[in-house]
C-alpha positions in Angstrom: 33.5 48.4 -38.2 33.8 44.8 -39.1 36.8 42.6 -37.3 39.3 40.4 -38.9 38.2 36.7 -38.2 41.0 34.4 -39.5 38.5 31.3 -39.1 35.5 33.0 -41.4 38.4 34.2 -44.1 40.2 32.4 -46.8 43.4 31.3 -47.0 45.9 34.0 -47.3 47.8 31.6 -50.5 43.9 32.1 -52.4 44.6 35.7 -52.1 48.3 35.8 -52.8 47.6 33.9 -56.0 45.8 36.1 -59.3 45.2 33.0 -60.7 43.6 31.3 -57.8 41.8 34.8 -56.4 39.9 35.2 -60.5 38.9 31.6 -60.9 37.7 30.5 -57.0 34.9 32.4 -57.1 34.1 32.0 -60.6 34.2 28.0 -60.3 32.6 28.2 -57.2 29.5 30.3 -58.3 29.3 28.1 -61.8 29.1 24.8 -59.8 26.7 26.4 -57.8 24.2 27.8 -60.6 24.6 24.1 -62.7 23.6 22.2 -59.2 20.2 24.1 -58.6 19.1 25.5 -61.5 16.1 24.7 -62.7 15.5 21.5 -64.7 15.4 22.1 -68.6 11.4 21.2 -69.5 11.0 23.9 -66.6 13.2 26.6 -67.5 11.6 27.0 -71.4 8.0 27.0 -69.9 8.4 28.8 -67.2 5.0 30.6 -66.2 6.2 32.6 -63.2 5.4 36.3 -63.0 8.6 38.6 -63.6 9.5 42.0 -62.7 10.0 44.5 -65.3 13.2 44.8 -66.7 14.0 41.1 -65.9 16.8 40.1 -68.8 16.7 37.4 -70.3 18.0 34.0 -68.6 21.0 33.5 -71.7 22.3 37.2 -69.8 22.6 36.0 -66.7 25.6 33.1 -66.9 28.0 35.7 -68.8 27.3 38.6 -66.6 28.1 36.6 -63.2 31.1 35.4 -64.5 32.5 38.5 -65.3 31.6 39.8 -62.2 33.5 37.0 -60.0 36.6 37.4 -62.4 36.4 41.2 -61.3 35.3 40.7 -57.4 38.4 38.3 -57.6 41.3 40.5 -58.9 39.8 43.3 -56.6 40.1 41.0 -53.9 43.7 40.2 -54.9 44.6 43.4 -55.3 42.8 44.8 -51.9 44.2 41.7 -49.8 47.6 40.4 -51.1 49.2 44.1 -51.8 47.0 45.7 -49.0 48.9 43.7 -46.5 52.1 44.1 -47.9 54.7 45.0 -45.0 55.8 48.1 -46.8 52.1 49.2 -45.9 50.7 50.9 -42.5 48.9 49.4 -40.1 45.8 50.9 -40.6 46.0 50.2 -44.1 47.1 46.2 -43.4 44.4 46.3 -40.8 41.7 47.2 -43.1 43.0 44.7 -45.5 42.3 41.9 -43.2 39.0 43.4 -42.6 38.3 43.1 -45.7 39.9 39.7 -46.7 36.8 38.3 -44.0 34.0 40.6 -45.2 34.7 39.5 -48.8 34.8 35.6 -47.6 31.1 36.1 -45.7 30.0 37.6 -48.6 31.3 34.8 -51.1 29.6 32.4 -49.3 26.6 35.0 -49.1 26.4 35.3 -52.9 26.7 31.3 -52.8 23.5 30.5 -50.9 21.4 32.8 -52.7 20.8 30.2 -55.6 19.9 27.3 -53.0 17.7 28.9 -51.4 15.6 30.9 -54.0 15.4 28.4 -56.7 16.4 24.4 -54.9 14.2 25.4 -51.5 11.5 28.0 -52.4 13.0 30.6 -49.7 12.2 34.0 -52.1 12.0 35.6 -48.8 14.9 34.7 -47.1 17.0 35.1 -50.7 15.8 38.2 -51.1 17.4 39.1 -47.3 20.0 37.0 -48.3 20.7 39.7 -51.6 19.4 42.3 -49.3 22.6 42.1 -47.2 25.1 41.6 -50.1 24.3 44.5 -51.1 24.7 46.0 -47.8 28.0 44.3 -47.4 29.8 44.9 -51.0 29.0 48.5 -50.3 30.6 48.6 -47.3 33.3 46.2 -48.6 33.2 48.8 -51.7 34.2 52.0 -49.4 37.1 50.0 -47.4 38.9 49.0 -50.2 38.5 52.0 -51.9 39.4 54.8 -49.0 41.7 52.7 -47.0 43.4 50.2 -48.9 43.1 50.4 -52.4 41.6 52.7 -55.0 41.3 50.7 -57.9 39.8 47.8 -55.8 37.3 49.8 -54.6 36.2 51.1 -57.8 36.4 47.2 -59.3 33.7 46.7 -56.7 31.1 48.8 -58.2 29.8 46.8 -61.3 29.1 43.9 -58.7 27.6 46.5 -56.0 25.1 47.7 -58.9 23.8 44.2 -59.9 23.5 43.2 -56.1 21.1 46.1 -56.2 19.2 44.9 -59.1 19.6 41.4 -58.4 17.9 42.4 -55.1 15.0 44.1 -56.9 14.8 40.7 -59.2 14.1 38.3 -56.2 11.9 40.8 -54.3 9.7 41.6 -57.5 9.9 37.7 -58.4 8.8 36.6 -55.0 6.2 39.2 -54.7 4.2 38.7 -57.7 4.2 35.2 -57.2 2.5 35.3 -53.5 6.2 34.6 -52.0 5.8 30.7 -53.4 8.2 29.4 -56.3 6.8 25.7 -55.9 6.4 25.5 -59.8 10.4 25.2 -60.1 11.1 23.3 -56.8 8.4 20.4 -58.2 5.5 21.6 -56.2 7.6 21.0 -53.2 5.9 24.4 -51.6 4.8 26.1 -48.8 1.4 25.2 -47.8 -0.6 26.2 -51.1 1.9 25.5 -53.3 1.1 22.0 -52.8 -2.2 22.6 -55.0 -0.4 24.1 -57.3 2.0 21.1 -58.5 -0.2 19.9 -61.5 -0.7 22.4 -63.1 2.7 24.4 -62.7 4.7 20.9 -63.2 6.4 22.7 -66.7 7.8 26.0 -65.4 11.0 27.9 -65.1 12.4 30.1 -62.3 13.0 33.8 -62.0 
């Protein structure tokens, strides 16, 4: 059972607001992404090994965006009408609950691009994804059995591309010996040193 932390949850007025609740996360993760991804001559000759079913890089952009636009009117809905007064306390409770599960997550989901493609952490992104996933599913099952239905069930899409995502950075890391040096400039772990020459053109997973 998680605990209501007022100093670890966003601002009740983020969550009041539609507006505010879509486009936080979305600008949020987009600044993000456009800070550490990887330079351009890297990204189009990217050598890395992938993991099957890897999409594209173009599918990426649109398919996080819609996500945080949904993730953000479920946390509307689950956190500004889950605490409304006309509510019980259970139900207000588990609101709350969820208002700081959702924040730790945000900021969860945030990291996850630092440290896989800016520091060469594919191990600790992959437990950083690892316990999104963990966390949304939780967050998935409060909404939806104690709060709100429909914000549970707007939680889905995003719990099923945490899983893959997951998948994505484990496969990515493993097949590449757990060192993405070619797309932090050779600025890896030990070995990766050696490999800066001649991985000084390629793109991220």
């Amino acid at each position: 059972m998680t605990t209501y932390i007022p100093s670890l949850t966003l601002p009740e007025a983020v969550f009041g607001s539609l507006p505010v609740s879509i486009l936080l996360p979305i600008a949020l993760g987009s600044a993000v992404g456009y800070s550490t991804r990887p330079a351009t001559d890297r990204r189009e000759s990217l050598k890395l090994k992938q993991p099957p079913l890897r999409p594209p890089a173009s599918v990426f952009p649109p398919v996080w965006t819609a996500l945080y636009g949904v993730m953000g009117y479920a946390a509307h809905r689950a956190v500004y009408l889950g605490t409304s007064p006309v509510n019980t306390t259970d139900t207000i409770l588990a609101a709350r609950q969820g208002a700081t599960l959702y924040t730790i997550q945000l900021g969860l989901n945030l990291a996850w691009m630092p440290l896989f493609y800016g520091l060469n952490q594919p191990i600790l992104a992959t437990v950083d994804a690892a316990a999104l996933f963990g966390i949304n599913s939780y967050l998935a099952w409060l909404w939806g059995t104690r709060v709100d239905e429909i914000a549970g069930w707007l939680q889905v899409p995003y719990v099923a591309w945490l899983g893959f995502a997951t998948y994505l950075s484990f496969g990515t890391g493993y097949l590449n010996g757990w060192d993405l040096s070619p797309i932090v400039g050779g600025k890896g772990k030990g070995r990766g040193e050696g490999k800066k020459g001649r991985g000084e053109g390629k793109k991220n997973a």
